[in-house]
N, CA and C atoms as an extended XYZ file, in Angstrom:
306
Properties=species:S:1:pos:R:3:atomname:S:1:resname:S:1:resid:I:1 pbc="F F F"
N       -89.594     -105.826        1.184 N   UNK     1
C       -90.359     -107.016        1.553 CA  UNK     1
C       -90.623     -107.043        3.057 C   UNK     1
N       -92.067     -107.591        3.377 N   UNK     2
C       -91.843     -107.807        5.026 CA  UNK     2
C       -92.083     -109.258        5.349 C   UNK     2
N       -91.100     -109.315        6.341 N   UNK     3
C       -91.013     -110.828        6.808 CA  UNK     3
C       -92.095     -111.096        7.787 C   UNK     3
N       -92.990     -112.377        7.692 N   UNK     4
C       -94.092     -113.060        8.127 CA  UNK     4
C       -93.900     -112.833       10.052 C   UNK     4
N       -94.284     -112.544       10.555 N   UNK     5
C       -94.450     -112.896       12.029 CA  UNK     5
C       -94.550     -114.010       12.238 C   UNK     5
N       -93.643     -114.734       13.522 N   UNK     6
C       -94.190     -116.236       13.859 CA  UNK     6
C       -95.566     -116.509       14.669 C   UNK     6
N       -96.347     -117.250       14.927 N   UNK     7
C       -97.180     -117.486       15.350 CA  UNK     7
C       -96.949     -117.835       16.415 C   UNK     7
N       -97.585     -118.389       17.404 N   UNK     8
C       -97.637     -118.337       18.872 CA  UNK     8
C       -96.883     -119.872       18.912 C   UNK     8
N       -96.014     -119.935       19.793 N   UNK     9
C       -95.470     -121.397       20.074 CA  UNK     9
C       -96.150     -122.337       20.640 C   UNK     9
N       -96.050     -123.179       20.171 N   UNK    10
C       -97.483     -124.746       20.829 CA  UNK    10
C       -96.106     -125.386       21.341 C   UNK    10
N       -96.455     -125.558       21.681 N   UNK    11
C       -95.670     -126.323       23.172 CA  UNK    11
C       -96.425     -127.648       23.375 C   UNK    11
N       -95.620     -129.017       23.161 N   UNK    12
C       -96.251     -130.506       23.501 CA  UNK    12
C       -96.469     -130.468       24.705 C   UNK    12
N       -97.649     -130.879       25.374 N   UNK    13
C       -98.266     -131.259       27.053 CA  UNK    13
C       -96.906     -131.992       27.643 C   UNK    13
N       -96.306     -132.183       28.475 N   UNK    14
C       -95.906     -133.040       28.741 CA  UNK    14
C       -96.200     -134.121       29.313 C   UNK    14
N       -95.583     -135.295       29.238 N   UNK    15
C       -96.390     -136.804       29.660 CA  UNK    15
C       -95.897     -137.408       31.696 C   UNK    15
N       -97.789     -137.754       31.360 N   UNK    16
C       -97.504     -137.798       32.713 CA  UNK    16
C       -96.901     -138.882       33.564 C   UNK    16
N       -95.919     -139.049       34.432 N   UNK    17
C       -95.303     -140.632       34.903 CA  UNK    17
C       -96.141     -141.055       35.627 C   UNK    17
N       -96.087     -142.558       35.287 N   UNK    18
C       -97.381     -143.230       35.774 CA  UNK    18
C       -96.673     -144.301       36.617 C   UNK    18
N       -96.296     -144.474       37.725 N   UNK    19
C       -95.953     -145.242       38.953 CA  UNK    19
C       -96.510     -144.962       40.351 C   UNK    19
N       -96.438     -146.898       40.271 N   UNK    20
C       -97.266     -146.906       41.599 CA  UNK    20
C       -96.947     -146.198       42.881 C   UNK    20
N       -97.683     -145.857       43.517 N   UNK    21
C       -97.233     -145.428       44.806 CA  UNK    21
C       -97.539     -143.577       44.519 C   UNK    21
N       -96.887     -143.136       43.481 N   UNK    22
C       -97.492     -141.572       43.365 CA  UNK    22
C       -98.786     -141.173       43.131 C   UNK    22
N       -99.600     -142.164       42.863 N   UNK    23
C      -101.016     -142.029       42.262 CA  UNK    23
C      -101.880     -140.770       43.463 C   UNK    23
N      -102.230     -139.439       43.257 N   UNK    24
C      -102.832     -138.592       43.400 CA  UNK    24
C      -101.516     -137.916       43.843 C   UNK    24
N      -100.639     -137.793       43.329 N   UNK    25
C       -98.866     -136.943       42.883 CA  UNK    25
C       -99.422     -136.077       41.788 C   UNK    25
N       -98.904     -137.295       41.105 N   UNK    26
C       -98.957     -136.899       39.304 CA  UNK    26
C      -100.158     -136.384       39.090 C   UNK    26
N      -100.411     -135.611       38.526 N   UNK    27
C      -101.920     -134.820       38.068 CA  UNK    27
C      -102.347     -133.909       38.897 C   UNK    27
N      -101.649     -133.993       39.960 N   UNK    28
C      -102.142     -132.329       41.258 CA  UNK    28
C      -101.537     -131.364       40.964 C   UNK    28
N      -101.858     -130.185       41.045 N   UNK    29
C      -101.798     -129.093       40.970 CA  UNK    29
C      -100.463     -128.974       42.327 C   UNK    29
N      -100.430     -127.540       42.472 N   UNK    30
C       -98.986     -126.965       43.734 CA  UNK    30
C      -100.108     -126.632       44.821 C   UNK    30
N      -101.053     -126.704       44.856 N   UNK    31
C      -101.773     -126.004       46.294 CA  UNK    31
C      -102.525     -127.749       46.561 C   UNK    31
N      -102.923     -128.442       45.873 N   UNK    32
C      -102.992     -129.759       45.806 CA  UNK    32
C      -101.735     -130.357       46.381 C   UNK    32
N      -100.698     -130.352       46.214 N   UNK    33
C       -99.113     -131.442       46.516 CA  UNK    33
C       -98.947     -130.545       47.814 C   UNK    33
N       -99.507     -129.104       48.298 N   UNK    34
C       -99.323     -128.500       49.319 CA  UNK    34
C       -99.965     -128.571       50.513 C   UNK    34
N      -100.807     -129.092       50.410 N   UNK    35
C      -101.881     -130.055       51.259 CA  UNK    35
C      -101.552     -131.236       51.385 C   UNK    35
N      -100.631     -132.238       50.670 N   UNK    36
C      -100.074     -133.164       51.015 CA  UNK    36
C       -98.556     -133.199       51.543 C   UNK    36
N       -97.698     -131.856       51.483 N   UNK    37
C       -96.485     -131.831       51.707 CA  UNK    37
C       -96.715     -131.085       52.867 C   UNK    37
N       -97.060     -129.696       52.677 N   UNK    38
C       -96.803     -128.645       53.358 CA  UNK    38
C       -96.077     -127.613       52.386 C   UNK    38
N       -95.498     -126.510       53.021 N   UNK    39
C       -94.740     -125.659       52.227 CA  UNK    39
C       -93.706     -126.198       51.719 C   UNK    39
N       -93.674     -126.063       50.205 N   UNK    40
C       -92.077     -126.475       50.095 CA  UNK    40
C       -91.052     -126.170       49.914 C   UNK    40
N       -89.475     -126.707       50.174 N   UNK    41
C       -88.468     -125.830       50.624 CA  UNK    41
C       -87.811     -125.191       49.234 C   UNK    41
N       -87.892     -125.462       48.469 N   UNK    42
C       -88.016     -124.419       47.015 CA  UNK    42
C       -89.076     -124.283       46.035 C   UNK    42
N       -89.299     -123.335       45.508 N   UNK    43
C       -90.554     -123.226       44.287 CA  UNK    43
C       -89.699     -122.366       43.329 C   UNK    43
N       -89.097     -122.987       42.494 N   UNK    44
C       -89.438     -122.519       40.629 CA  UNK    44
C       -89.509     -122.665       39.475 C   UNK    44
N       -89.534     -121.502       39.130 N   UNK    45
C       -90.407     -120.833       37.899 CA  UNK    45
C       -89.419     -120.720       37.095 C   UNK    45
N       -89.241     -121.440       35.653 N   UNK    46
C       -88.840     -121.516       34.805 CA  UNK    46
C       -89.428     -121.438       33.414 C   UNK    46
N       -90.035     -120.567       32.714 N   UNK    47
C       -90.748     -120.296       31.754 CA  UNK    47
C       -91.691     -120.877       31.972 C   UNK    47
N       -92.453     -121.648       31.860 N   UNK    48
C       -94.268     -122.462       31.920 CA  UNK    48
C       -93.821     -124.044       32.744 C   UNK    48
N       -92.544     -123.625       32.920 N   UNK    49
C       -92.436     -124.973       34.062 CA  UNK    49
C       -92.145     -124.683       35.427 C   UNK    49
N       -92.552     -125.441       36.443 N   UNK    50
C       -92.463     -125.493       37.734 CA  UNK    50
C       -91.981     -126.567       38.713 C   UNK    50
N       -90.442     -126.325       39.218 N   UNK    51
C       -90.534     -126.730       40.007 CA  UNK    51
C       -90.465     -126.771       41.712 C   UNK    51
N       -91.015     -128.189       42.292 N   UNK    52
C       -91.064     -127.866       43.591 CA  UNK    52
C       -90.708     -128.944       44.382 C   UNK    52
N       -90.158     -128.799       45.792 N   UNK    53
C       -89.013     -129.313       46.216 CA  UNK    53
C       -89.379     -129.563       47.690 C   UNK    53
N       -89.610     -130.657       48.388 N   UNK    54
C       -89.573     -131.054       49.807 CA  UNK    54
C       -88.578     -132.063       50.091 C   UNK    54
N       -88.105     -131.863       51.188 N   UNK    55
C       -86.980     -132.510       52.035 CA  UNK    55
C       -87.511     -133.109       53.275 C   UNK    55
N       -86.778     -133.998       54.067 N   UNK    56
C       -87.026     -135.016       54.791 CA  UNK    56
C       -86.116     -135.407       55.418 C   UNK    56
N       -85.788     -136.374       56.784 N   UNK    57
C       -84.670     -136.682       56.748 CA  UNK    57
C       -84.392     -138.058       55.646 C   UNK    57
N       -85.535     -138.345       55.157 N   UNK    58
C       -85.335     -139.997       54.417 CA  UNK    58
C       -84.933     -139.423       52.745 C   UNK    58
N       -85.316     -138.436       52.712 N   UNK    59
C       -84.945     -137.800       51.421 CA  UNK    59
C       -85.276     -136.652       50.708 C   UNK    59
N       -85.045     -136.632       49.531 N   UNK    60
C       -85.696     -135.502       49.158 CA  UNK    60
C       -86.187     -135.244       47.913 C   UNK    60
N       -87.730     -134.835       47.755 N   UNK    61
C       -88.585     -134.705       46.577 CA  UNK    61
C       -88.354     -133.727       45.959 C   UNK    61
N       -88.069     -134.229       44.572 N   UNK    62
C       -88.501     -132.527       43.345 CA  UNK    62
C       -89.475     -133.264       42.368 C   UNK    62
N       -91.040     -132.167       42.428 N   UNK    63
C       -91.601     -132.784       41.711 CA  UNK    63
C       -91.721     -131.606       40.544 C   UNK    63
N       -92.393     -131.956       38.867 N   UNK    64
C       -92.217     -131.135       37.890 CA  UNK    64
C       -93.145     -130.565       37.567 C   UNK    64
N       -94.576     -129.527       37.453 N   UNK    65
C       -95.363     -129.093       36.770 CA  UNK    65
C       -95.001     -128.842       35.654 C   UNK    65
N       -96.332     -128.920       34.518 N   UNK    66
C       -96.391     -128.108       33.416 CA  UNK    66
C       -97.460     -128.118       32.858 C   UNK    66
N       -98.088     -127.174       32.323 N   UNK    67
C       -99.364     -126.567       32.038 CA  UNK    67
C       -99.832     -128.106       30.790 C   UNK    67
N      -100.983     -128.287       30.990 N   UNK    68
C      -101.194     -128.922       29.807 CA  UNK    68
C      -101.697     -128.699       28.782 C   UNK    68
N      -102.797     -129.478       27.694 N   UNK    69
C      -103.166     -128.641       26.407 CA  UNK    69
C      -104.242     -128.282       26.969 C   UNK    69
N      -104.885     -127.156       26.663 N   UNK    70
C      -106.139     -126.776       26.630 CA  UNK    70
C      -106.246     -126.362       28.563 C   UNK    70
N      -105.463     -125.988       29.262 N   UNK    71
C      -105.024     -125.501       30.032 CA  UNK    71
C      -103.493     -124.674       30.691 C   UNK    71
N      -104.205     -123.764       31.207 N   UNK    72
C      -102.914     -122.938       31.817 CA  UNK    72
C      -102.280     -123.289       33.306 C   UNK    72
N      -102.842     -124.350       33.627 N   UNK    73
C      -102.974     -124.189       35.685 CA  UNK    73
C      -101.782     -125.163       35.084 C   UNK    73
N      -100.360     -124.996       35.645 N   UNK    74
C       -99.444     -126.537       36.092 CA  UNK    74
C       -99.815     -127.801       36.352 C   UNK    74
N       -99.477     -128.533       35.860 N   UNK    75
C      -100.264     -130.034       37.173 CA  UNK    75
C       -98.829     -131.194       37.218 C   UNK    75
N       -97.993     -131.708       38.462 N   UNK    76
C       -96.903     -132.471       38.529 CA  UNK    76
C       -97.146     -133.487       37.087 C   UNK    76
N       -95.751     -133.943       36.588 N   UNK    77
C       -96.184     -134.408       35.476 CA  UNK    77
C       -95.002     -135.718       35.828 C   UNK    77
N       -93.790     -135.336       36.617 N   UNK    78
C       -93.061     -136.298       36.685 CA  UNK    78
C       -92.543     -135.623       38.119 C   UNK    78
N       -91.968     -136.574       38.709 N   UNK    79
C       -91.097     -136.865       40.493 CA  UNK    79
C       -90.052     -137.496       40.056 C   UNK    79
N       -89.121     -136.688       41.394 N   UNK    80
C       -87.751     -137.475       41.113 CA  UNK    80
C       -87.352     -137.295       42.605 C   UNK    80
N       -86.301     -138.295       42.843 N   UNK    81
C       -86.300     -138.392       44.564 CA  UNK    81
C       -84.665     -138.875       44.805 C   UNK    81
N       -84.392     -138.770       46.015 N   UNK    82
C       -82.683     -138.934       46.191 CA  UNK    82
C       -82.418     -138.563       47.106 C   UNK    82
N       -81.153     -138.938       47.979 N   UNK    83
C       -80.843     -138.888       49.201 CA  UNK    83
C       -80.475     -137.845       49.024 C   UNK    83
N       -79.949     -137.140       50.481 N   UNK    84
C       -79.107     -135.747       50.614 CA  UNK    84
C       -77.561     -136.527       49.999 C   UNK    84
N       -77.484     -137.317       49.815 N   UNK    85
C       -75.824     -137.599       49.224 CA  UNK    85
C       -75.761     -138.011       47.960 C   UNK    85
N       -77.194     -137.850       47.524 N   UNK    86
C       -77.326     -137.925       45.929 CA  UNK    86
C       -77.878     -139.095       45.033 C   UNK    86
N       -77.934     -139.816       46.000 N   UNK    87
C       -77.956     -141.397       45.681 CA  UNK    87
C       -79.344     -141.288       45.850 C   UNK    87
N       -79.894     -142.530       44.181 N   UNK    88
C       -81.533     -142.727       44.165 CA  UNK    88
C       -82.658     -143.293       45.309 C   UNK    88
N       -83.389     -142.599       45.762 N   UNK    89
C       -84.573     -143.176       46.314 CA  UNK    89
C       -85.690     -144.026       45.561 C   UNK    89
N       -86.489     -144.620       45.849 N   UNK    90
C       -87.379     -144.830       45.491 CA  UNK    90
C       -88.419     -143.867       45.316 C   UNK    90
N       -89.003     -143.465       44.903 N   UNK    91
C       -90.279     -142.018       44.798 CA  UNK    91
C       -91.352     -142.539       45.304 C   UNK    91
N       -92.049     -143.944       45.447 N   UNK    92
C       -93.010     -143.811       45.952 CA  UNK    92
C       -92.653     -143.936       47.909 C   UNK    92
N       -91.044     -144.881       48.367 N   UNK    93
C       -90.948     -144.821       49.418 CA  UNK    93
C       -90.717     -143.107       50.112 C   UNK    93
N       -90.471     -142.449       49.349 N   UNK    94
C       -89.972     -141.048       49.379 CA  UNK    94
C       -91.330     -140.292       49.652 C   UNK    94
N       -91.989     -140.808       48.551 N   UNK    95
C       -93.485     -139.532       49.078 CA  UNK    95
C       -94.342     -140.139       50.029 C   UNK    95
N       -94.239     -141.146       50.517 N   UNK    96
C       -94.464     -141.885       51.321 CA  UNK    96
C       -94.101     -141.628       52.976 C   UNK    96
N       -92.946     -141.304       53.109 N   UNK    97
C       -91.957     -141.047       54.240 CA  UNK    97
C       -92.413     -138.987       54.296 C   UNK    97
N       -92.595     -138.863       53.332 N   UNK    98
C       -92.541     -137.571       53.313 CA  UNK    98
C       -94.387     -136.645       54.081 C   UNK    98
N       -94.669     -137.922       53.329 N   UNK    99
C       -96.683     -137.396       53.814 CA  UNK    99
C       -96.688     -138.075       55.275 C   UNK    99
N       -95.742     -139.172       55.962 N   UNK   100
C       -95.593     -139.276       57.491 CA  UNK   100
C       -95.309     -138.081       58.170 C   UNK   100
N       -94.216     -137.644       57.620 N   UNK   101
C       -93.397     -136.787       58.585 CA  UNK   101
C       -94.126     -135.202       58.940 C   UNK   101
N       -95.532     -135.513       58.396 N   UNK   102
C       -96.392     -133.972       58.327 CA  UNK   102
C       -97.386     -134.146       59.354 C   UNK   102
């Protein structure tokens, strides 16, 4: 007998976070958030996800790509933000403080 091949994995889009203050965050691309950050101090690559990482002295951003449906390009889908001692920031005071300091 031969066993069936699987078909290609579909993968759900992931959903995009919708808060105030990130609005033209969420939905940019990495050369897009790189024009608003600058270089950032980590980039990776984790199977079809991406993440990427700017620091500050007020804090520090990791934001998430992932490809959506009917596209291959990444685009941030969610932000997450926090002091260097671990403790929560706000994300929009964070990307905020962060697009000053450039």
């Amino acid at each position: 007998t031969t066993v069936p091949r699987p078909g290609p994995i579909q993968r759900p889009s992931a959903q995009l976070q919708m808060i105030p203050g990130l609005e033209g965050i969420i939905g940019a691309d990495a050369l897009q958030l790189g024009r608003v950050f600058g270089t950032p101090r980590l980039d990776v690559i984790e199977d079809d996800a991406r993440k990427l990482q700017w620091t500050g002295t007020a804090c520090i951003l990791d934001i998430y790509l992932y490809p959506q449906t009917g596209s291959s390009k990444p685009i941030a889908t969610y932000a997450d933000a926090r002091r260097g001692d671990g403790r929560e920031v706000d994300r929009a005071a964070c990307v905020a403080a962060l697009r000053k300091g450039r």
